[in-house]
N, C-alpha and C positions, 0 to 999 in steps of 0.2 A: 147356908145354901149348899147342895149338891151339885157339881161339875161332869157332866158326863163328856168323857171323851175318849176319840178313836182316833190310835196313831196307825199310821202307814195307809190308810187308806182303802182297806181291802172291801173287797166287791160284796161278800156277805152283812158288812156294814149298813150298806145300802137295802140289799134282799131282807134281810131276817133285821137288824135292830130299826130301819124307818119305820118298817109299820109300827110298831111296839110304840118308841118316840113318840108315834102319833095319836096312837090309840090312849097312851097315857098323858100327854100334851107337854110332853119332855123336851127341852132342845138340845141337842146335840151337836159338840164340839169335832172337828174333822178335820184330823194333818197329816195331810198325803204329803209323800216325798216328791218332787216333782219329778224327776225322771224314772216311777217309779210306775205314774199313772198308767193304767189301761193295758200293764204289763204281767204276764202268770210268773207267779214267785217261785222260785226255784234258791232263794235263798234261805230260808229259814223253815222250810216243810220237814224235815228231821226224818226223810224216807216217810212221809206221807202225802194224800196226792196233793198237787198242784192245786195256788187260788191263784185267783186273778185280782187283783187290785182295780177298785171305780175306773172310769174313762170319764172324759171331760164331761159326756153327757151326763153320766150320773151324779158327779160334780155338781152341776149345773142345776140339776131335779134336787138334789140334797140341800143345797141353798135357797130354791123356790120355794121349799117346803118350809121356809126359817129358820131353817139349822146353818152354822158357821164353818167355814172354812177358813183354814189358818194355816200357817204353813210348817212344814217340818222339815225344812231343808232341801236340798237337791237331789243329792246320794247317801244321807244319813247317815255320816260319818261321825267320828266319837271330837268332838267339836274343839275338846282342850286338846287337842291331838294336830289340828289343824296349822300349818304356818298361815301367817297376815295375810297375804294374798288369796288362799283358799278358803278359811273362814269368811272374809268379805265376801266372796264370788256364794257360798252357800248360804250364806243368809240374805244379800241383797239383790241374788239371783232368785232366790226360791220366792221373797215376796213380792218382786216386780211379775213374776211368774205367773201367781195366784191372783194377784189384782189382774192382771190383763184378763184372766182367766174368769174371773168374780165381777169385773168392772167395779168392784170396790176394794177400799183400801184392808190390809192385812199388818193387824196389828201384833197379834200375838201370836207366838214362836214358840210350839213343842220341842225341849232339846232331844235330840237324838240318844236312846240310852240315858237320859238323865244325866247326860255328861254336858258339865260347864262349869268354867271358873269365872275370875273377874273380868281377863281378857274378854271373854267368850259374852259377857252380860255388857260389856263396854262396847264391842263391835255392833248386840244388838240394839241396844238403844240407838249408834250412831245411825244405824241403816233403818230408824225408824217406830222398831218395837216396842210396843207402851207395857207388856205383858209377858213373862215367859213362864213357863208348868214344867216341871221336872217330876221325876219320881223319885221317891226319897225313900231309898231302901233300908236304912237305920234311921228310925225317927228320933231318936236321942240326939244326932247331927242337928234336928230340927230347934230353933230356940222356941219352947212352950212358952206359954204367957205372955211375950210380944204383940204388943198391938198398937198402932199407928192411929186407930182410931175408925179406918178406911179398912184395914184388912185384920182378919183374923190370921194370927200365926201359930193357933194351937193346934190343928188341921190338918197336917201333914201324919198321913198313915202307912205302914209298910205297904209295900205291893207284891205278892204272890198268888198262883195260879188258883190258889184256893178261892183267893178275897176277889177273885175276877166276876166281872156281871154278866151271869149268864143268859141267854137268851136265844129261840128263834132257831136252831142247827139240830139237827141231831142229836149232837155229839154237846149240846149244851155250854158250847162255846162261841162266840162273838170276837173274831182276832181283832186285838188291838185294843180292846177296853179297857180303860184303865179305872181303878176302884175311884178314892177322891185322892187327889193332891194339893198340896200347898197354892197358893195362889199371891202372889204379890208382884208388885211393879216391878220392870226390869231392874232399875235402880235401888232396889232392895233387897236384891235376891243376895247378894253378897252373907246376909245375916243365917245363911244358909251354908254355906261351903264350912267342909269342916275341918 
């Protein structure tokens, strides 16, 4: 299976890759930051102009449509970075966040950057997460031929700006897609840290 998913949230998401999704009967994955929501980036435009990230409403029409929303943390911080108390706060903040926001429960967790360790896989499960996606930028890191029976663990591919899915802009870009990644239970993700 193919995994389609958008981190951070951005408002283009919504403009240019829903129709697409739709038009090809695609569902798409979506983890906004939470304090990120409905807010113009001024973080990562690299002197070009300003996006703006969904607002609750498009949130809301994005999930109506059957697409998922999940979370990506609060402030998107590099997560093994995190002391005990701020990790808890951003991950158990961000998903009681997006439930109240979703009126449904939020199981799985885009890390920030693809940054986590064990700590970081232990906190999420406590706070609930049955799932987490990282991007694995050495797939060698990746154990190939691993399988549980339930998940494939041959699947884990580089991520660069080439292998991005483009779509829907001008500029034949889509922020925040990411190609396919790995996919396993939070409790297994460990077979991954290298």
């Amino acid at each position: 299976p193919v995994v389609l998913t958008f981190d951070d949230g951005y408002e283009d998401n919504f403009s240019a890759a829903l129709p697409i999704l739709k038009k090809y009967r695609h569902v798409g994955n979506i983890f906004p930051i939470a304090n990120w929501i409905g807010r113009e980036n001024k973080w990562e435009n690299f002197g070009k102009a300003p996006t703006r990230t969904m607002d609750e409403r498009e949130l809301a029409l994005w999930q109506n449509e059957g697409h998922y929303v999940g979370s990506h943390t609060m402030d998107h911080p590099f997560l093994s970075r995190c002391d005990t108390d701020r990790l808890h706060d951003e991950l158990s903040e961000s998903k009681r966040f997006f439930e109240k926001l979703n009126g449904k429960p939020v199981e799985c967790l885009c890390y920030p950057y693809g940054d986590f360790d064990r700590k970081v896989m232990q906190e999420a499960a406590k706070c609930g997460y049955k799932l987490g996606l990282a991007i694995f930028y050495d797939v060698r890191r990746a154990a190939y031929g691993k399988s549980d029976g339930r998940f494939s663990h041959r699947h884990a591919f580089r991520q660069n700006k080439t292998e991005r899915l483009k779509a829907g802009r001008k500029d034949g870009q889509v922020r925040g897609i990411q190609q396919v990644f790995h996919i396993c239970p939070v409790s297994e993700a460990e077979n991954f840290i290298g």
